[in-house]
VOFIVEX-797556 format. One record per residue (C-alpha): residue in one letter; x, y, z. Coordinates in pm, 1 decimal, m for minus. Layout:
BEGIN
- bake	u	v	w
- a	X	Y	Z
...
# end
This chain:
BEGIN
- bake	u	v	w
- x	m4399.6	1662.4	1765.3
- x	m4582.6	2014.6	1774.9
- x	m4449.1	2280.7	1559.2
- x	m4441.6	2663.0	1549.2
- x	m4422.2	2870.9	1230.9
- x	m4252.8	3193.2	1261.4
- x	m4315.3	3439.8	953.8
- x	m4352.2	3726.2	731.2
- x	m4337.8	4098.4	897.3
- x	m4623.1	4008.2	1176.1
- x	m4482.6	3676.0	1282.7
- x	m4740.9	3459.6	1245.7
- x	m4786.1	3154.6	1491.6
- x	m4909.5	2827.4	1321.9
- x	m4924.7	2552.5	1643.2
- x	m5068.8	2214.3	1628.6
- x	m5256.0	2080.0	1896.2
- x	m5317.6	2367.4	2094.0
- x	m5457.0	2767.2	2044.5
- x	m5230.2	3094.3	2143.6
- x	m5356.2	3371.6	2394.8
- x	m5370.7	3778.6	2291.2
- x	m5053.6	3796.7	2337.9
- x	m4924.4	3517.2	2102.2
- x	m4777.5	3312.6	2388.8
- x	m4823.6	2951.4	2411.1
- x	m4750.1	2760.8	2696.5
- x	m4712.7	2390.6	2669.5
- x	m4459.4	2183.7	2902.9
- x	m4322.3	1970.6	2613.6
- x	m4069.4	2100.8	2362.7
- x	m4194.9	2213.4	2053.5
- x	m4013.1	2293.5	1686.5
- x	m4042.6	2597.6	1487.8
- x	m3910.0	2871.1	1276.2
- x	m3804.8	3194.6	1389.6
- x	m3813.8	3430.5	1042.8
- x	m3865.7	3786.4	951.6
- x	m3987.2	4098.2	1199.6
- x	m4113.5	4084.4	1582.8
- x	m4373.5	4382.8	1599.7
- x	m4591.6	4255.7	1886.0
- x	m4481.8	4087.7	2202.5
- x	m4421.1	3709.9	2168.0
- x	m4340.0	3419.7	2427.9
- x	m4206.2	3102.6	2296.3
- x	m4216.7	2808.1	2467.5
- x	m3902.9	2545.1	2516.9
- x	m3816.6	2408.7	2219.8
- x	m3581.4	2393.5	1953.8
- x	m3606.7	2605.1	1675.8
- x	m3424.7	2746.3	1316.1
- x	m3327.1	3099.6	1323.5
- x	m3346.6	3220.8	939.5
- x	m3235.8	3523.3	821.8
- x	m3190.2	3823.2	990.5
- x	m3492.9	3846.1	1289.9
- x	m3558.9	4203.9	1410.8
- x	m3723.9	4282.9	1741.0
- x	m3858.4	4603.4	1666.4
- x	m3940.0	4871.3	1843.6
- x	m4219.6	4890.7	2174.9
- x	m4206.3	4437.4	2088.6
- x	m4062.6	4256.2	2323.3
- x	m3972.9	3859.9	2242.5
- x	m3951.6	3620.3	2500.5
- x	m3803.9	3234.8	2523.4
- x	m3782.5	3018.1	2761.9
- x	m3512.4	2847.7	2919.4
- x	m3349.9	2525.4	2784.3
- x	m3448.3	2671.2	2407.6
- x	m3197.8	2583.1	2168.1
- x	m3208.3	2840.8	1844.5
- x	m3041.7	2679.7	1530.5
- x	m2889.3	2899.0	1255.8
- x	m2764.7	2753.9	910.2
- x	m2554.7	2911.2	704.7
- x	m2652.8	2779.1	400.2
- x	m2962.7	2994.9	369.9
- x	m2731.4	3328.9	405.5
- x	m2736.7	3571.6	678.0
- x	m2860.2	3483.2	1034.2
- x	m2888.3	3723.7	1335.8
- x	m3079.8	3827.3	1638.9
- x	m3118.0	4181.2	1651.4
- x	m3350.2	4394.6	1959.1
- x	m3337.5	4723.4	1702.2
- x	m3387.0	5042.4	1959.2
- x	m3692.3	5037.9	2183.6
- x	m3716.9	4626.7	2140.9
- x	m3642.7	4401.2	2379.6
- x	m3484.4	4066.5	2425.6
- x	m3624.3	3874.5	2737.8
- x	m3388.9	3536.8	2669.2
- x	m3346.2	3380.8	3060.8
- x	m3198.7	3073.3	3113.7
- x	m3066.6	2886.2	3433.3
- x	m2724.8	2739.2	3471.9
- x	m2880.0	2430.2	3443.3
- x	m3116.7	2497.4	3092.1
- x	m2905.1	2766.0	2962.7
- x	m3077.2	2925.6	2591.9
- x	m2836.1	2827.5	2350.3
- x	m2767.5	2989.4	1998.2
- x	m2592.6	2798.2	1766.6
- x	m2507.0	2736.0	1445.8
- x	m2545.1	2380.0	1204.5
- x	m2233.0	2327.3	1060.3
- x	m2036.7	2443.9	1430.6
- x	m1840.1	2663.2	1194.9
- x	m1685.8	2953.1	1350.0
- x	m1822.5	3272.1	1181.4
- x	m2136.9	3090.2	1030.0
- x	m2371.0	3371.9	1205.7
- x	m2442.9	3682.3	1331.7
- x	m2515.8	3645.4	1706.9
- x	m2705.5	3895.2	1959.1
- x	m2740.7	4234.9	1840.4
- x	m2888.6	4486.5	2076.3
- x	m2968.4	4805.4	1983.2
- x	m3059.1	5115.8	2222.5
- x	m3022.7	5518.3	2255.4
- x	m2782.8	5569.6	2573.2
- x	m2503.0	5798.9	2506.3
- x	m2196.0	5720.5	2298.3
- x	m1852.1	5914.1	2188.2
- x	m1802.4	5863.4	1866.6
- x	m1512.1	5955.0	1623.7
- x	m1452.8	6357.9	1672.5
- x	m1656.5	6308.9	1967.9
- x	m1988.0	6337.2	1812.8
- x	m2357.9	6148.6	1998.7
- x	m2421.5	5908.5	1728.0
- x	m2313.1	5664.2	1466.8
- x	m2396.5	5379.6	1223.5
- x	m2340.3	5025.0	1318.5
- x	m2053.1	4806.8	1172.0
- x	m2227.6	4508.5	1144.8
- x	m2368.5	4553.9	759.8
- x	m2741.7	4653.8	892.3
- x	m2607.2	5004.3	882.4
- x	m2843.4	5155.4	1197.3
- x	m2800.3	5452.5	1396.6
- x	m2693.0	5453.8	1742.9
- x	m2619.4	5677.2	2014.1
- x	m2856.9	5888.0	2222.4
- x	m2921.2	6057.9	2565.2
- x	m3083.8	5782.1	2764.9
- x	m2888.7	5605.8	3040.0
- x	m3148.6	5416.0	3140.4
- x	m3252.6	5262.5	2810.4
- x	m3375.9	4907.4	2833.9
- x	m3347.3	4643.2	2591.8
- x	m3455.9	4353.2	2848.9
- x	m3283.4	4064.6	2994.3
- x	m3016.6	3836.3	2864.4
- x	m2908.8	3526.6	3145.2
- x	m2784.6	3228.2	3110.0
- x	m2739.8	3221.0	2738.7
- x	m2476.8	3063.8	2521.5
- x	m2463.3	3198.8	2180.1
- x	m2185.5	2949.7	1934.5
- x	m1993.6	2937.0	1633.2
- x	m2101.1	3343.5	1545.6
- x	m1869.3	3634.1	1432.7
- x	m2017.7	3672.5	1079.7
- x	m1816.0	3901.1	839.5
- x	m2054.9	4009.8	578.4
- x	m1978.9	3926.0	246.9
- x	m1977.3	4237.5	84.7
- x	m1689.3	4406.3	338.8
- x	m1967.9	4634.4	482.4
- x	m1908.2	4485.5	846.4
- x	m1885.8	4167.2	1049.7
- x	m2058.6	4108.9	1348.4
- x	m1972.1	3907.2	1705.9
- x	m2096.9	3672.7	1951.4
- x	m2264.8	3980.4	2170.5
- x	m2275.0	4298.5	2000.0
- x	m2428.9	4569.4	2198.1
- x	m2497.1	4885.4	2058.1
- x	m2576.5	5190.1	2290.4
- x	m2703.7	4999.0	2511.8
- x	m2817.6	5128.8	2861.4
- x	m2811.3	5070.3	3227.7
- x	m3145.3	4883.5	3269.5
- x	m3084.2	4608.0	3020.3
- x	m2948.7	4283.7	3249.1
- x	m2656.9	4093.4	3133.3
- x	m2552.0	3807.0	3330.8
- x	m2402.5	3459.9	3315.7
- x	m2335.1	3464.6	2896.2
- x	m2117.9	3264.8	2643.7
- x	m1952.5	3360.9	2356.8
- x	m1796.6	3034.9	2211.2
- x	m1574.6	2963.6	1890.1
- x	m1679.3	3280.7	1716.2
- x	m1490.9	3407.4	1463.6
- x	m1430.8	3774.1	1571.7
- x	m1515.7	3909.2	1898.2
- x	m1661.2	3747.0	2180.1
- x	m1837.5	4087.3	2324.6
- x	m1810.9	4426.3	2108.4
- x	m1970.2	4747.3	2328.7
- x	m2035.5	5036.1	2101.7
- x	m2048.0	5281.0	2363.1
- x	m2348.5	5297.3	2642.0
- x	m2400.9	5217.5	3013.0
- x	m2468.4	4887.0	3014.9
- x	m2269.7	4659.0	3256.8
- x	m2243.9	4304.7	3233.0
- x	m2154.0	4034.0	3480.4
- x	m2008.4	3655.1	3474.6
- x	m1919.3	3645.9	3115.7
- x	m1709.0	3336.3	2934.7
- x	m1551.0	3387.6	2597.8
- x	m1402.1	3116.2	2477.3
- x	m1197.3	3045.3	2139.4
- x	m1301.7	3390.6	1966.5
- x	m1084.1	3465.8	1697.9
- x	m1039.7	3787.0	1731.9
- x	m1106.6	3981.0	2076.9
- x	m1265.1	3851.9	2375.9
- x	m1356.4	4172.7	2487.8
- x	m1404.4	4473.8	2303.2
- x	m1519.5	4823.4	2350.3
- x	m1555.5	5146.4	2175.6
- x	m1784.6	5449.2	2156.1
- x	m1688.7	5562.3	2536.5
- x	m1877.5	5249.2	2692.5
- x	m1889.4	5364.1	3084.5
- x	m2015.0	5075.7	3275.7
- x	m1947.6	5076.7	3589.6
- x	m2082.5	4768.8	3742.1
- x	m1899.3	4456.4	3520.0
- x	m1741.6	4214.0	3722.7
- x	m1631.8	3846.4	3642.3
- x	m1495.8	3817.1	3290.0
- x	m1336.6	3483.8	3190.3
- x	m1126.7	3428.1	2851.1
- x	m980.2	3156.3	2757.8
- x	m799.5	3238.5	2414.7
- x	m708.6	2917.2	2207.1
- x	m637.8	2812.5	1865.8
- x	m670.2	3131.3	1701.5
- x	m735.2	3507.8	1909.5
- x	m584.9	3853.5	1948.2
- x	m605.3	4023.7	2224.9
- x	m773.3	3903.3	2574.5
- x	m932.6	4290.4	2603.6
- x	m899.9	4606.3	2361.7
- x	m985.9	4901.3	2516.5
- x	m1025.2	5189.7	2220.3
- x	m1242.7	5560.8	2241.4
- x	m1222.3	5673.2	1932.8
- x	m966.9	5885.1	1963.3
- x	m1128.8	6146.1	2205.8
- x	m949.8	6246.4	2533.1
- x	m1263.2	6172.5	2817.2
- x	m1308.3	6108.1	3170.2
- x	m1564.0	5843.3	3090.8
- x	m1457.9	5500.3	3204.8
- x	m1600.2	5178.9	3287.1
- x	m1518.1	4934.6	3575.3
- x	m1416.2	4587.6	3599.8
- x	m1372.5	4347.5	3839.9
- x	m1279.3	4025.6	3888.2
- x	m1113.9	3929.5	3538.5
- x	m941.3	3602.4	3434.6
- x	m771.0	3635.9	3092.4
- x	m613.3	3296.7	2971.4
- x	m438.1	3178.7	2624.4
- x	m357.8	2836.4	2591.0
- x	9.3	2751.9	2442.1
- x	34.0	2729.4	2068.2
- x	m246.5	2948.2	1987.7
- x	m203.6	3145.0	1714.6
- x	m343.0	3499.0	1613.9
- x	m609.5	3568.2	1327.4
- x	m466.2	3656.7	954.0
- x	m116.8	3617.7	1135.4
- x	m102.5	3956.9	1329.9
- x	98.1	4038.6	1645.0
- x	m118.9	4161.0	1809.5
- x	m210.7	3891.9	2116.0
- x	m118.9	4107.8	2414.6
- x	m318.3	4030.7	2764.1
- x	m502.6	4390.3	2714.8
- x	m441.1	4682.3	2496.6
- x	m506.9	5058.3	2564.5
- x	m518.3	5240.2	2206.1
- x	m697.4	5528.6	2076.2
- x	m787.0	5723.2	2410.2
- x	m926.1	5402.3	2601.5
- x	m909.1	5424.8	2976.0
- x	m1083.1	5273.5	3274.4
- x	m1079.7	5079.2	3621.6
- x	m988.2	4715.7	3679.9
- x	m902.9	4492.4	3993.7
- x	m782.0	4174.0	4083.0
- x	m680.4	4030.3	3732.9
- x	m537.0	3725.6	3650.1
- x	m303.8	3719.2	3298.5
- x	m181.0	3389.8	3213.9
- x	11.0	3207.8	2912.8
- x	53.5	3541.3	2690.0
- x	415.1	3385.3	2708.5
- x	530.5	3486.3	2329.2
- x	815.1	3664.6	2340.1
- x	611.5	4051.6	2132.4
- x	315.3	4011.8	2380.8
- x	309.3	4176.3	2702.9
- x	27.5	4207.1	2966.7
- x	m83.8	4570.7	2974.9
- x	m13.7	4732.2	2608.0
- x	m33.1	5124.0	2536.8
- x	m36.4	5115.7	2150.2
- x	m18.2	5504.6	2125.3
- x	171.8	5806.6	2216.6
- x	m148.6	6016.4	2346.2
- x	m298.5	5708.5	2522.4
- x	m5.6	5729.0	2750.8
- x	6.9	6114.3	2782.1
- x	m353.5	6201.7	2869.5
- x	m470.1	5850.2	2998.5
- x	m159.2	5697.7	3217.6
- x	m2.6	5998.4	3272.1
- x	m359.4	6115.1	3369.3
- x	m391.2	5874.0	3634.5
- x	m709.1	5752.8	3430.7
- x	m640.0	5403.0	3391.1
- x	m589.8	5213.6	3659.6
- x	m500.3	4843.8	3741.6
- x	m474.1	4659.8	4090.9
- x	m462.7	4369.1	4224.4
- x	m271.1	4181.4	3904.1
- x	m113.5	3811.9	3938.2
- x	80.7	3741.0	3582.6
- x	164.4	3366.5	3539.0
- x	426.5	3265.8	3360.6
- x	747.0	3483.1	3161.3
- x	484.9	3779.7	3030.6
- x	665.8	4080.7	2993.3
- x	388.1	4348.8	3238.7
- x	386.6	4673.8	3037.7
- x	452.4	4752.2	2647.2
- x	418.1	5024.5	2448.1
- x	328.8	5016.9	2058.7
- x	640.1	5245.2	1921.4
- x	1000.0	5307.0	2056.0
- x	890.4	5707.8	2071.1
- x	790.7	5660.2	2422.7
- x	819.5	5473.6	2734.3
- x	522.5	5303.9	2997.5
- x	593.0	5429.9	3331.1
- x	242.7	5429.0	3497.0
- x	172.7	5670.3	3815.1
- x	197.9	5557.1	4170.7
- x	m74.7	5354.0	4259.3
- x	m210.4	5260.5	3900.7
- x	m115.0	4941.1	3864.4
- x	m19.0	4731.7	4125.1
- x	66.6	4338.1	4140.6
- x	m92.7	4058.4	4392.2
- x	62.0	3741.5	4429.7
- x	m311.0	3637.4	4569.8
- x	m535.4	3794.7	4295.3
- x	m737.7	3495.6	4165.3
- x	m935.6	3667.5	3911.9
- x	m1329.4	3589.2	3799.1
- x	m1486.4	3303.7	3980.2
- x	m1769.9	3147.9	3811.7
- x	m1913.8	2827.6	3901.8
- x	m1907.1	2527.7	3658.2
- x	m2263.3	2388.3	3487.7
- x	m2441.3	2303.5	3204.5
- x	m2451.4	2645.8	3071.7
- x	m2083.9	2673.0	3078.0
- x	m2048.6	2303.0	2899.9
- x	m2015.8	2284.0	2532.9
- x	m1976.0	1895.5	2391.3
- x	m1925.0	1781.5	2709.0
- x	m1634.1	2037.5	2799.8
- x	m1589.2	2272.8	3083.0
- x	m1531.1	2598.6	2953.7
- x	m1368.1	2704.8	3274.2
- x	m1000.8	2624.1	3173.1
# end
């Protein structure tokens, strides 16, 4: 078996049997083993294979890294922290098919044994007091927030990333399955998985980035998540399937700050299988929740099995989330089929009362939600994630 050593801050290729091009890519039809360690300063192409992820691997800036698809990446929590991070002006070109998705996963298939996808960019965020930047919550500490749109940081399709969530042992963060940080409009996300993590599937720290046919599946915590004044405005198909432990399907949060900046979804499926309980024993398990300022556009939704008698499908946790953003006609639901005895709106205190606008949120007894077609990169242990 050919193997590939990963290293030390120039990752350094050591491959048997055959010699690597300018550009550090090898090319070799027949699955190779390696190590992926310590800092990606030049561009590099890996070849299918299977390899250990160890520690915490940083794409840095003007490097781009490159696998192929039907790469499997295998992190071990033993040997402490593991992530994938594209830090600001790196890129992440990881592009599977549904048939040989990239997979990320973790040795012991331990919820919250890893750190995930962290991407990393400079398009524009609203942080707390509506300030342009901030520092990550994910223990690296890194600045993000900027004034590109467009920013860039590469192509992530067809890729399944397992078992992540990480909280960092100190209490200086946790991270998720997909955490993306200011990232912008020309970065691709499409066809992803976020399985059995142990906090959020996807976390958006504010940006432009839109993202399209996504599964989360058994997160503990979130499916989706967003922050920061994330705007994008192309997302369609989301899938969740919430079960064994997991909070809310989406929580929808901007910092506080009053804003006409919303993103758009369509197509959403949000699912929680019967006895599933919430993490550290919270109520908080509603379909989606509206706090802090969040707002935003969303069609043809599908909310099933949020049956407990405190949840309810469409949550306003907070007084001025209902003044400036319902009342403000800027959230705004259509097209929404609720199975089963869930309550439809909720607020988070007795001090006021959910009466959205005409026109905001209308019901479908035809909405069907995302549609995603089954495959190998939606298959985990020989189980369809489409519930």
């Amino acid at each position: 078996m050919k193997k590939l050593l990963f290293s030390a801050a120039l990752l350094s290729i050591i491959f048997t049997g055959c010699s690597s091009d300018d550009d550090d890519e090898v090319t070799n039809n027949n699955p190779v083993e390696g190590e992926i360690t310590g800092e990606i300063t030049t561009n590099k192409t890996l070849p299918t294979g299977n390899y250990t992820l160890k520690g915490i691997v940083r794409v840095k800036s003007g490097a781009k890294l490159t696998i192929a698809a039907g790469s499997k990446i295998t992190a071990d929590a033993t040997n402490g922290v593991d992530a994938l991070v594209a830090e600001n002006g790196g890129q992440l070109e990881l592009i599977g098919t549904a048939a040989e998705p990239i997979v990320l996963t973790e040795l012991s298939q331990t919820p919250g044994s890893w750190g995930g996808i962290l991407i990393y960019g400079d398009a524009p965020i609203v942080a707390a007091s509506g300030v342009g930047s901030a520092t990550s919550e994910d223990g690296l500490n890194l600045p993000y927030g900027g004034t590109n749109p467009n920013h860039n940081g590469g192509t992530l399709k067809y890729v399944r990333v397992e078992y992540a969530g990480k909280k960092i042992t100190d209490g200086t963060g946790e991270m998720n399955g997909f955490s993306f940080y200011s990232v912008g409009s020309g970065t691709t996300l499409d066809h992803l998985v976020s399985y059995k993590g142990a906090d959020d599937g996807y976390e958006f720290y504010g940006g432009t980035v839109s993202a399209t046919n996504l599964i989360s599946y058994g997160n503990y915590d979130d499916s989706f998540d967003w922050q920061d004044g994330w705007r994008g405005q192309n997302n369609s198909n989301w899938y969740a399937y919430q079960t064994v432990t997991g909070n809310f399907g989406m929580e929808i949060e901007a910092k506080s700050v009053n804003n006409d900046f919303w993103p758009v979804v369509s197509n959403i499926t949000l699912k929680r299988a019967a006895g599933t309980l919430t993490e550290n024993a919270s109520v908080e398990y509603d379909a989606i929740q509206f706090k802090k300022e969040g707002n935003g556009v969303y069609s043809n939704i599908l909310i099933e099995g949020y049956t407990d008698v405190n949840a309810v499908a469409i949550r306003i946790q907070d007084a001025n989330t209902n003044n400036n953003q319902v009342n403000g006609n800027k959230i705004k639901l259509t097209d929404v089929k609720i199975v089963g005895s869930t309550t439809e709106t909720g607020s988070g205190s007795s001090s006021f009362t959910v009466v959205f606008p005409s026109g905001q949120l209308t019901n479908s007894s035809t909405a069907n939600g995302a549609s995603l077609t089954a495959g190998a990169w939606a298959t985990v242990n020989g189980v369809n994630l489409l519930q």
